[in-house]
MARBA-3410 file (N, C-alpha, C, O; in Angstrom, 1 decimal):
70
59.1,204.5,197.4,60.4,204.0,197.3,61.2,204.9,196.4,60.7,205.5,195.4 ~ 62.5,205.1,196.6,63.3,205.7,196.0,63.9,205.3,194.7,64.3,204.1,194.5 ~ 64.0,206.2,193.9,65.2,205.5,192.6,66.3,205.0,192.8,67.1,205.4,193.7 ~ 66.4,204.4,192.3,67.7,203.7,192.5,69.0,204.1,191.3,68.9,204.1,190.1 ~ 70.2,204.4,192.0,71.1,205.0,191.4,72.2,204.6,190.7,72.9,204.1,191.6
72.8,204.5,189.6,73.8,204.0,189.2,75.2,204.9,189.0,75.0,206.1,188.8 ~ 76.4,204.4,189.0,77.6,205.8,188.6,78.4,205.3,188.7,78.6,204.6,189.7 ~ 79.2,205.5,187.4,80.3,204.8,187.4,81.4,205.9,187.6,81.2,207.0,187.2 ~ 82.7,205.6,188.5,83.4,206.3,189.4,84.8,205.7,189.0,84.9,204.5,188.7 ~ 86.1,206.6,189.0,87.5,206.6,188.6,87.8,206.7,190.4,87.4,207.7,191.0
88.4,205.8,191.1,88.9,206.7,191.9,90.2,207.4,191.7,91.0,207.0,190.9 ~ 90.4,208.2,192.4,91.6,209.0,192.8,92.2,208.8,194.2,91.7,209.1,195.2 ~ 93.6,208.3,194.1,94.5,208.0,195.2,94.0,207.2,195.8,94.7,207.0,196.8 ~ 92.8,206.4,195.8,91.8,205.3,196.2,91.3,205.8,196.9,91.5,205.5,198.1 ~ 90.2,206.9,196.4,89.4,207.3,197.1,88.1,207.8,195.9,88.1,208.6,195.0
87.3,207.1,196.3,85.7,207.4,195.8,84.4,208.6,196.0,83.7,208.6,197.0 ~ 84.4,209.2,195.3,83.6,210.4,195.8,82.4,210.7,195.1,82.4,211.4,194.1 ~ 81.4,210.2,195.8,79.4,210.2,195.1,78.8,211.8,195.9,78.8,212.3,197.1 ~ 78.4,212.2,194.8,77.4,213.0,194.8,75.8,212.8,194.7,75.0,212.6,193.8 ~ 75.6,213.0,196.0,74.5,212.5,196.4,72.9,213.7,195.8,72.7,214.5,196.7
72.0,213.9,194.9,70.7,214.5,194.5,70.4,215.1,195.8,70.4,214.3,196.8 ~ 70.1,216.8,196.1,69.4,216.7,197.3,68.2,216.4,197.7,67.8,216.4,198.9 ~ 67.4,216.0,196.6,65.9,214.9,197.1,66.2,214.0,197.7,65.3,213.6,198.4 ~ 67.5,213.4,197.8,67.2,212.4,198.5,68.4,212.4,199.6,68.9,211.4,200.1 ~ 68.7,213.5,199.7,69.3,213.7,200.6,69.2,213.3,202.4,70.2,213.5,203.1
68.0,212.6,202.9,67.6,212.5,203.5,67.3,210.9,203.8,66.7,210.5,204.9 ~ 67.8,210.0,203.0,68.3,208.8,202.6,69.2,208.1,203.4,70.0,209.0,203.7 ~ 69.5,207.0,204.0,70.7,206.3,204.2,70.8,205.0,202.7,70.0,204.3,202.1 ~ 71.9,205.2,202.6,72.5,204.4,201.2,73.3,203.2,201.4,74.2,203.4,202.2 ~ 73.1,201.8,200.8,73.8,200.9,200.7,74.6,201.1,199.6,74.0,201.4,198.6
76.2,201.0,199.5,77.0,201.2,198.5,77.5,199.7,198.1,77.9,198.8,198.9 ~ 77.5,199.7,197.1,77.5,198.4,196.3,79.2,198.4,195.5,79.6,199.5,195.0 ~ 80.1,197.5,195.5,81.2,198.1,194.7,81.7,197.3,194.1,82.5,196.6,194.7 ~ 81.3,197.1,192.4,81.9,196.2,191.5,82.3,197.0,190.6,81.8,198.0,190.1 ~ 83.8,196.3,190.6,84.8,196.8,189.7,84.2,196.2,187.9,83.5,195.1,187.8
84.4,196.9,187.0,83.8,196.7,186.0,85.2,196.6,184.7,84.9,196.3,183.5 ~ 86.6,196.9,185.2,87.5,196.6,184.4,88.5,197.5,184.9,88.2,198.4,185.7 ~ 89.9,197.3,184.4,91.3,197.9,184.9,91.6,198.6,184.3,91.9,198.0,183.3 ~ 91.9,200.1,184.2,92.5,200.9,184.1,93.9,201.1,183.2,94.8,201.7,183.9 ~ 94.3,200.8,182.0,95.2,200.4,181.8,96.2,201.7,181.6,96.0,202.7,180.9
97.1,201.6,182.2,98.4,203.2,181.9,98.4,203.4,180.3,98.2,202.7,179.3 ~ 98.8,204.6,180.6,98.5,205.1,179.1,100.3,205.3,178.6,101.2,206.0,179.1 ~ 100.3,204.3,177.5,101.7,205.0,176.6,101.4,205.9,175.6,100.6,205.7,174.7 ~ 102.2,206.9,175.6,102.2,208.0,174.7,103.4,208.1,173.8,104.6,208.0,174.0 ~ 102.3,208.3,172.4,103.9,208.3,171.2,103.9,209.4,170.8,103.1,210.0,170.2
104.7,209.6,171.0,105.8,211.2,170.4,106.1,211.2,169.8,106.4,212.4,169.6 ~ 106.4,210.5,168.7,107.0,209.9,167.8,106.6,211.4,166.5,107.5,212.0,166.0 ~ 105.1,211.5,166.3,104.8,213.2,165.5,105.6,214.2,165.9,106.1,215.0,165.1 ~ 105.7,214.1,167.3,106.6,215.3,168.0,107.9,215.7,167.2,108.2,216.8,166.6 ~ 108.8,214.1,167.4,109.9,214.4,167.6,110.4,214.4,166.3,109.8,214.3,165.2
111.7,214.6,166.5,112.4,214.7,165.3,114.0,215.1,165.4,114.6,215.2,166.5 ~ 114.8,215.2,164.3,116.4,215.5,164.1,116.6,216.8,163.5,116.2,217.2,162.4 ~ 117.1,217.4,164.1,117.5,218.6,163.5,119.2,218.4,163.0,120.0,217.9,163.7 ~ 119.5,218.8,161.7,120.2,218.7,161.0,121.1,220.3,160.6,120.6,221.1,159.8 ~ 122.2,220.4,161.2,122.8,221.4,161.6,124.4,221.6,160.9,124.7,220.4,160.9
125.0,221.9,160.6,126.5,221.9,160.2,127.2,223.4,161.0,128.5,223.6,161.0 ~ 126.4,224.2,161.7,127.4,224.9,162.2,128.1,224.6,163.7,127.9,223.5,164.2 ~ 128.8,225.5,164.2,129.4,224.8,165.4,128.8,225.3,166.9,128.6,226.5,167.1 ~ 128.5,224.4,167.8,126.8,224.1,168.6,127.8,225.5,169.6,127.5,226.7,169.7 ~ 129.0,225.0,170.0,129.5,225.8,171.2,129.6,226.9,171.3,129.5,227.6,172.4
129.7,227.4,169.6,129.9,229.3,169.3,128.7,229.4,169.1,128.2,230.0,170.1 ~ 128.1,229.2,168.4,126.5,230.0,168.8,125.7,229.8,169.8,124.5,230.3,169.8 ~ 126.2,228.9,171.4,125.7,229.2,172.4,126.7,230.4,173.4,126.3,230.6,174.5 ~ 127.9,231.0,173.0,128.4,231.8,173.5,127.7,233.3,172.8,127.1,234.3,173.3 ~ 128.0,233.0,171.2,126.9,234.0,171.0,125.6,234.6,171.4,125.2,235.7,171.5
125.1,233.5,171.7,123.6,234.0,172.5,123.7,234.4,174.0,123.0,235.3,174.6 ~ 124.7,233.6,174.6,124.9,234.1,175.7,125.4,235.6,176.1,125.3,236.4,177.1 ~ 126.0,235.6,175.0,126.6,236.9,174.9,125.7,238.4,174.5,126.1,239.5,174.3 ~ 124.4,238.0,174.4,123.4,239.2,174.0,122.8,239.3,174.8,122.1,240.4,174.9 ~ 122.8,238.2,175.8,122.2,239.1,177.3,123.0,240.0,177.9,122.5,240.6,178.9
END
């Protein structure tokens, strides 16, 4: 009798993909499929990231300026 296999699997685009041992390659397999919990989306805080830049010159001339060095 063969071992019996366990694997826990993410699908992608709902699609499941087992990698089968080639010992036992030679097998036909009953696939069993209990969901074991949901997935929850992930929110991401930025919040380290971001920030205020605090500036007093004027935004429009120093983007002509730089424009102007290419």
């Amino acid at each position: 009798m063969p071992p019996v296999l366990e694997r826990t699997v993410h699908p992608k685009a709902n699609r499941i993909y087992l990698d089968i041992p080639e010992e036992l390659g030679g097998y036909t397999f009953r696939v069993v499929m209990i969901p074991v919990g949901r997935e929850e989306p992930k929110n991401y805080d930025f919040t380290d990231l971001a920030g205020k830049l605090h500036w007093s010159g004027d935004a429009v001339a120093e983007q002509r300026r730089l424009r102007d060095e290419w």
